[in-house]
C-alpha positions in Angstrom: -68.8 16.7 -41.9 -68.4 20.0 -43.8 -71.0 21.7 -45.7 -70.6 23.9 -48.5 -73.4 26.6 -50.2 -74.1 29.5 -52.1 -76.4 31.5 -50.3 -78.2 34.0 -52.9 -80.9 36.4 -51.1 -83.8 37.9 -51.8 -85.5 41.3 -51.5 -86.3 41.9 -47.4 -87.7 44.2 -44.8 -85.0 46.1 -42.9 -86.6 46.2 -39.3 -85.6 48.6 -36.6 -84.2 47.2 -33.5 -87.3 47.5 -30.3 -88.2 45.9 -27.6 -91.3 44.6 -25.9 -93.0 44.2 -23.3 -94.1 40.7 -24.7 -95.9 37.6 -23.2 -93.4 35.4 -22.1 -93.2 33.8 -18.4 -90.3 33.8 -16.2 -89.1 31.0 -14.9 -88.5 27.1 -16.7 -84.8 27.7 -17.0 -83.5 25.5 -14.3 -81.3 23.5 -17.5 -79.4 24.9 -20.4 -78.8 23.1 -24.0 -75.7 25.7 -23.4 -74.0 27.5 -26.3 -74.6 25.6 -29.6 -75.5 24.9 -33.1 -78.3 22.5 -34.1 -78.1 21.0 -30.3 -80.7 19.1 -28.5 -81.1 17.6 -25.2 -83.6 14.6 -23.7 -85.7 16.3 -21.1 -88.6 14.7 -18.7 -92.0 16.8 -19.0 -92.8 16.1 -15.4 -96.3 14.7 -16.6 -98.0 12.4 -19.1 -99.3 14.3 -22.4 -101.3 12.3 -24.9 -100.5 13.8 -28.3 -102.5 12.2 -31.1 -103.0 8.7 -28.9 -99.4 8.5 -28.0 -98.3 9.1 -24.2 -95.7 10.8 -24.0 -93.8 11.6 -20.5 -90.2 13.4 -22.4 -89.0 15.0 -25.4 -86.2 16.3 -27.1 -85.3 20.1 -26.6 -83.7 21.4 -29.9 -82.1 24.6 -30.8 -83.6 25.2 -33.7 -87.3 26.4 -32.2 -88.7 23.5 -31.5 -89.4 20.2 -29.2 -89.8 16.7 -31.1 -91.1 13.3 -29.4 -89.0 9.9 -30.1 -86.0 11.3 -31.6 -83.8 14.4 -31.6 -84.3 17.0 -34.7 -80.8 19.0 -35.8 -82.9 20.3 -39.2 -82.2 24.2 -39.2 -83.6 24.8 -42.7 -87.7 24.7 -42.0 -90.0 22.7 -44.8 -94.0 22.4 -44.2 -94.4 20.7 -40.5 -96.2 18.4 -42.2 -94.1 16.6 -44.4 -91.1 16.5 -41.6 -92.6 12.7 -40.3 -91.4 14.0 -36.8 -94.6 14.1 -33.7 -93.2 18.2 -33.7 -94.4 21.3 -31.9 -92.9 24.3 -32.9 -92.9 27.7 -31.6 -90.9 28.8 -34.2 -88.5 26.6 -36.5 -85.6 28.4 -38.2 -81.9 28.2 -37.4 -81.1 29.5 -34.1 -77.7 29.2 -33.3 -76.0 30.5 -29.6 -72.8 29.0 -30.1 -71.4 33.1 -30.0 -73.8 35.5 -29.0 -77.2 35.8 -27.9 -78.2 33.6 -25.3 -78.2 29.9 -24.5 -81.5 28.3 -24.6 -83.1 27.2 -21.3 -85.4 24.8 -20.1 -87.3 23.2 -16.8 -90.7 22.2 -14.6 -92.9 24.7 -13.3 -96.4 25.9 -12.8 -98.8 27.6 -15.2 -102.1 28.8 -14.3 -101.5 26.7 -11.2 -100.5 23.3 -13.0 -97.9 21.8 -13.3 -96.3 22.6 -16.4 -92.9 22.2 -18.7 -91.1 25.2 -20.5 -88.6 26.3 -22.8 -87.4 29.4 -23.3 -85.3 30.8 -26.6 -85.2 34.5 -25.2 -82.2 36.6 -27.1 -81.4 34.1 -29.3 -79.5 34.8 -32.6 -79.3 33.2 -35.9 -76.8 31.2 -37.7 -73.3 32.5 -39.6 -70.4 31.1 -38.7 -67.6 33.7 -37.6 -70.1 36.8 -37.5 -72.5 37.7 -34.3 -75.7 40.1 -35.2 -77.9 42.6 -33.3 -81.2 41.0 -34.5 -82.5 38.7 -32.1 -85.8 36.9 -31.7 -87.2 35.5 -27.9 -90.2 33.1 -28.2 -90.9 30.2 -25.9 -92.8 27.4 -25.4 -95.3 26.1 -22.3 -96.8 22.6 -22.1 -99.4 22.2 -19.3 -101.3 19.7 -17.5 -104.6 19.5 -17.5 -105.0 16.2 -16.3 -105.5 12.6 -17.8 -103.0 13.2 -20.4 -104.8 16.7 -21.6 -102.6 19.3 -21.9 -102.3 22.8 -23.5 -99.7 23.9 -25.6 -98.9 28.0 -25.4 -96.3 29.7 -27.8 -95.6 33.2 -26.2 -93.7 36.1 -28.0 -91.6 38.8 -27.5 -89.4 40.5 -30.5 -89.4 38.9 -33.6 -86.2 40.2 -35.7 -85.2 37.7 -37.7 -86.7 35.0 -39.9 -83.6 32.8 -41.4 -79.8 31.9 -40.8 -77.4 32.3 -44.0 -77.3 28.5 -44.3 -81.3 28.6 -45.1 -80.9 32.0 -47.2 -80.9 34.6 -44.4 -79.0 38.0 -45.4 -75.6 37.6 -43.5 -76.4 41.1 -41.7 -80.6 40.9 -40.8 -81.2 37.6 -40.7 -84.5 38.7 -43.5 -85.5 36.5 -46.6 -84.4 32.8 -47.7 -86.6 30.0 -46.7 -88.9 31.6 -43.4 -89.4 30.1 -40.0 -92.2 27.8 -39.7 -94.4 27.8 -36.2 -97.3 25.0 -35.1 -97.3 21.4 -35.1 -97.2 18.5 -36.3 -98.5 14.8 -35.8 -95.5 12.9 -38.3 -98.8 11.0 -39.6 -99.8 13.9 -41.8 -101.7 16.0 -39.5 -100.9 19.4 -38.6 -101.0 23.0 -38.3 -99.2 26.2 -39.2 -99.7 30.1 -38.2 -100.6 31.8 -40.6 -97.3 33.6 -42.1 -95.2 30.6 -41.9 -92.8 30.2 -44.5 -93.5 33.7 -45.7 -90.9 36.7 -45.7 -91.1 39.2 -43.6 -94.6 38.1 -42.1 -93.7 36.7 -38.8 -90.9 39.9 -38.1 -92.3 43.0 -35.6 -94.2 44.9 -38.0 -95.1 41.8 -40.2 -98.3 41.1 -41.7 -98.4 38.1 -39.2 -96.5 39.9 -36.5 -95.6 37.6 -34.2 -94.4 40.3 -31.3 -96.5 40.4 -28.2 -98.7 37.4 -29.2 -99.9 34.4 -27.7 -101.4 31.5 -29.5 -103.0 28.7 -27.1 -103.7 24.9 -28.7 -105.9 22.8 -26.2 -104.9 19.2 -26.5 -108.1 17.3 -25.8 -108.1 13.4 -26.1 -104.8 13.3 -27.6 -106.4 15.8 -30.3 -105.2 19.7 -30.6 -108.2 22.3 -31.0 -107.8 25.2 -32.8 -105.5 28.2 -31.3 -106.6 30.5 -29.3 -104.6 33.9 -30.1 -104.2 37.0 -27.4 -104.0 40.0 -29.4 -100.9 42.3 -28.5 -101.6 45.5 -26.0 -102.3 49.1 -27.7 -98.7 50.3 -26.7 -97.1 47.3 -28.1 -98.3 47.7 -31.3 -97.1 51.6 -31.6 -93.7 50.1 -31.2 -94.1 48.1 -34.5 -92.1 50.9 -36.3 -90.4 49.7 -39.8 -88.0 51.1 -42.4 -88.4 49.5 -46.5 -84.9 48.5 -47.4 -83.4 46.0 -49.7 -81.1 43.9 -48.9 -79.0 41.9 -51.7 -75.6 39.7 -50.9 -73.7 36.6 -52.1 -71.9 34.4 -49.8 -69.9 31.1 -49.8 -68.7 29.5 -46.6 -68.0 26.5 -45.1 -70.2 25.1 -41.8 -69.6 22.6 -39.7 -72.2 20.1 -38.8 -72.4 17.1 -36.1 
């Protein structure tokens, strides 16, 4: 089916292009979802989680930022995780899209911490507009691991954050700044759940944000099928001189066509 929309954007940071030396673990890439748009893929977790009272021993691997439990999620524009109705963890919802240029997102079994452990990884991936590939890219990923009896931790790890929103969700065509902003957390799709602070809000998850992302690691401790509240790592000294910004305003109109399954 073919969507059509007028995409009118907002004031936004312009953010210089940097790297860092962030959090995220090699490794948990043995599968690919391969180059796509709003993809997912059903993937075993190696080991029983309870989440909320509900074992759960796969899940769904979805381009757009984020894993989901019973069902697949293609939803690239992020509303409030907690009125989705999805059992949703999030490391950051917006819409990614590989299908050109950054890379594929990856995915597999491992260890963390010497458990067993599941992992995906959206390192140098790039947001959505159709016929045009960007510089900005964002890496983030996702670790699940077992701490026995269905306990498990969930750990969001980040590297540079430089975009927020595709064009489709009111992303600038060239920055990927303004329009509805990513979401991160999770959700129980029974009306609990729980979002860092500087979700939905522009220009607060991007490196040099008020809620920086870059660097960080927030850790949830599922206990008893119940999530605790994160635990944050705070970024090294020398990561956050590296959080260098420019003001700039960005302003465009654009009409296109987009293809969804």
């Amino acid at each position: 089916m073919l969507f059509r929309k007028t995409a009118m954007l907002a004031v936004g940071l312009f953010v210089s292009s940097v790297s860092f030396a962030g959090p995220i673990v090699s490794g948990f890439d043995s599968k690919s979802l391969g180059r796509n748009d709003d993809g997912s893929m059903l993937a075993i977790i190696g080991f029983d989680i309870n989440f909320f009272g509900s074992t759960y021993s796969r899940l769904y691997v979805n381009n757009n930022g984020n894993v989901t439990f019973g069902s697949p999620k293609n939803a690239y524009t992020p509303s409030s995780l907690g009125v989705l109705g999805d059992v949703f963890i999030a490391p950051f919802f917006a819409d990614v899209d590989t299908s050109l240029a950054g890379s594929p997102v990856t995915y597999g079994v491992g260890t963390y911490d010497g458990q067993a452990a599941f992992g995906v990884n959206w390192v140098d991936v790039d947001y959505y507009y159709g016929r045009y590939t960007h510089t900005a890219r964002n890496s983030f990923q996702l670790i699940l691991v077992d701490r026995s009896d269905g306990d498990f931790d969930i750990i969001f790890n980040y590297d540079s954050i430089q975009w927020e929103a595709g064009t489709m969700s009111g992303g600038a065509i060239e920055t990927g700044l303004g329009g509805t902003a990513a979401r991160a957390g999770w959700a129980s799709g029974t009306g609990e759940f729980y979002e860092l602070a500087g979700s939905g809000v522009n220009g607060a998850f991007i490196n040099g944000g008020p809620n920086a992302l870059a660097g960080m690691s927030y850790v949830f401790q599922v206990r008893n099928g119940e999530p605790l509240p994160p635990i944050p790592a705070v970024p090294e000294p020398e990561n956050w001189a590296m959080l260098l910004t420019g003001l700039g305003i960005v302003g465009v109109t654009a009409r296109h066509r987009r293809r969804r399954k």
